[in-house]
Each structure stands twice: as C-alpha cells, then as structure tokens.
C-alpha positions in Angstrom: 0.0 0.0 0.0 2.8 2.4 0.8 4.2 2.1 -2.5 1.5 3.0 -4.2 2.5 6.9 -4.2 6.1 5.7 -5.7 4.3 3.8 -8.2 2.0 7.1 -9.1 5.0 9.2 -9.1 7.3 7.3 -11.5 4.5 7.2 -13.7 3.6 10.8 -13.7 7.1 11.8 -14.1 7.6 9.0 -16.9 4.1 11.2 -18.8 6.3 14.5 -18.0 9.6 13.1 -19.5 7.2 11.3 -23.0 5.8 15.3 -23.1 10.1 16.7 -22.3 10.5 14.0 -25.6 8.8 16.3 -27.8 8.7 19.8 -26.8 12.8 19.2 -25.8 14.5 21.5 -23.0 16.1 24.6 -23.0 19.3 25.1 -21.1 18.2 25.7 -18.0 15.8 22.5 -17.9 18.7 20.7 -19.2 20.6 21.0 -16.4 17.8 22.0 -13.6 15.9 18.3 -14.1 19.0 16.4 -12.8 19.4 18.4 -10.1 15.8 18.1 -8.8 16.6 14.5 -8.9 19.6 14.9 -7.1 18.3 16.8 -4.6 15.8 13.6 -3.8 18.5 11.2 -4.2 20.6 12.9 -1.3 17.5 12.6 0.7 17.1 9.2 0.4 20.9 8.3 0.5 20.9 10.1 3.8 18.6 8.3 5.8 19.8 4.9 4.5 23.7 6.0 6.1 22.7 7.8 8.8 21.3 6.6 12.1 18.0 8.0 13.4 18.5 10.5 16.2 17.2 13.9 17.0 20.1 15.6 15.4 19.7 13.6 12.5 15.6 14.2 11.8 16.6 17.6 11.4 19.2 17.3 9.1 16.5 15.1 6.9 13.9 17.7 7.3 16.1 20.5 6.0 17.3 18.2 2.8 13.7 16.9 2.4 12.7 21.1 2.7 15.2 22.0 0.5 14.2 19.3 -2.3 10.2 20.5 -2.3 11.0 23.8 -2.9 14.2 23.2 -4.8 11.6 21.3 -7.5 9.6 24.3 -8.2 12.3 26.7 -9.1 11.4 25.8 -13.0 8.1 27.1 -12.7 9.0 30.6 -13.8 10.2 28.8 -17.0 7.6 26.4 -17.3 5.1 28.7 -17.3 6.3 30.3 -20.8 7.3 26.9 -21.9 4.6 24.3 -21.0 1.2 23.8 -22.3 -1.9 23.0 -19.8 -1.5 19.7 -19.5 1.8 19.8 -18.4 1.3 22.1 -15.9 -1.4 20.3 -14.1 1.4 17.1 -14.3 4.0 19.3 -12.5 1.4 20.2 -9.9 0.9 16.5 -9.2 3.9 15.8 -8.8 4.5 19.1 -6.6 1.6 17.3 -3.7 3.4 14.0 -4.3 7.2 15.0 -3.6 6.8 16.3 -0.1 4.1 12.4 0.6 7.3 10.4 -0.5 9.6 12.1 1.5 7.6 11.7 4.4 7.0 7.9 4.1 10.8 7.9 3.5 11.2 9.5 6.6 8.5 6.9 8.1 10.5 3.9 7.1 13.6 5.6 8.7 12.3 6.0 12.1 10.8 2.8 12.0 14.5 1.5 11.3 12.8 -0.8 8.5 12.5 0.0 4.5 10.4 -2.5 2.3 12.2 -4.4 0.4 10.9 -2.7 -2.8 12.6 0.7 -1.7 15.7 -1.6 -1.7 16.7 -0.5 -5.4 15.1 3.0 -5.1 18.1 5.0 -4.9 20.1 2.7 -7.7 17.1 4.1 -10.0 17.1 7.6 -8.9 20.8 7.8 -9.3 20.4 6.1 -13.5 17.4 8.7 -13.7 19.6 11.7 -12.7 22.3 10.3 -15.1 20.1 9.6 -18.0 18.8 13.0 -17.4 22.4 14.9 -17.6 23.7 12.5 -20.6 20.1 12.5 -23.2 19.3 16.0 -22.6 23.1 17.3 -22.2 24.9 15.6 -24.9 22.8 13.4 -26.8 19.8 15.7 -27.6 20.6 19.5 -27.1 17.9 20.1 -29.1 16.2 23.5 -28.0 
C-alpha cells in the first residue's frame, strides 16, 4: 500500500519526460531536471547512512525542505514553456514530492525500508544520469 505513491510518481514523471520528448529543454531544464533528482537522491541516500537520532531528523527535514521547494524553481520557466496539461502534471507531482519524503522519513524511524525501496536509490541515481547524458549531450535540441 505504501508504495503505491512511488508507483503514481514514477509514472507521472515518466508522462512528463514522454511530453520533455517532444517539446525538448532549453538550457536551464537541461541542467535543472538532474538536479531536482539529485536533490531527492541525497534525501534518500541520507537516511539509508545515517542513524535515526534527534540531530539527524533535522538534518532530513532540512534536505527533504530543501528538495520540495528546490523542485519548483522551474516554474518561472515552465510557465512560458509548458502547455496546460503539463502544468497540471507538474502540480501532481508538486503534492506527491513532499508524501514520499515523508513515508521515506516513516520507514527511517521505524528502522525498516520494504524491500521494494531496496533499489530506489540505484534508479534515482540512473534517472539523474540519463537525465544529464540524453538532454546534455545526446539531444541539445532546443
């Protein structure tokens, strides 16, 4: 049940990347994409290194902070660039970023991840690298 949000979320983003696919990214998408992913990744690579103590929950609350609103900075340029649809996608995912960090931080303090999260940040790490090598030096298209 918990991993239906994941589930909703890698399929919304794979919609946003098919509509990315043929509009293409300008510059600042380019390179702004991978580092929303990156942002998420250091979240979850965080709380599966570090031990869960006070000090700790607050360093996760500041990274899992920093990644919500870190994800919106393309909205000045998505509104010029994107079309309705689109839009509405983004703000899906927007109410689902801040839910998965959450149950991430759930699993953490409950000192137990199911086992599906097991490969989660292998994925998110060929994500942010697919991202950086298609859009940087395989299709610099816009």
């Amino acid at each position: 049940m918990m991993a239906i949000p994941f589930i909703l979320h890698a399929l919304l983003m794979g919609i946003d990347e098919g509509i990315h696919l043929k509009r293409g990214l300008k510059r600042w998408e380019r390179w702004g994409h991978p580092l929303d992913t990156l942002t998420v990744l250091a979240c979850v690579l965080f709380v599966l290194n570090a031990p869960f103590t006070d000090s700790n929950v607050w360093i996760y609350l500041a990274l899992a902070i920093f990644s919500t609103l870190f994800v919106t900075k393309d909205e000045w340029v998505h509104a010029k660039e994107c079309e309705a649809f689109e839009q509405w996608l983004h703000a899906l995912l927007f109410i689902l970023h801040p839910v998965l960090l959450y149950l991430v931080y759930v699993f953490w303090s409950q000192g137990s991840f199911p086992q599906w999260f097991n490969p989660m940040p292998y994925g998110i790490a060929l994500f942010a690298g697919y991202q950086v090598v298609y859009w940087n030096f395989i299709r610099r298209s816009v």
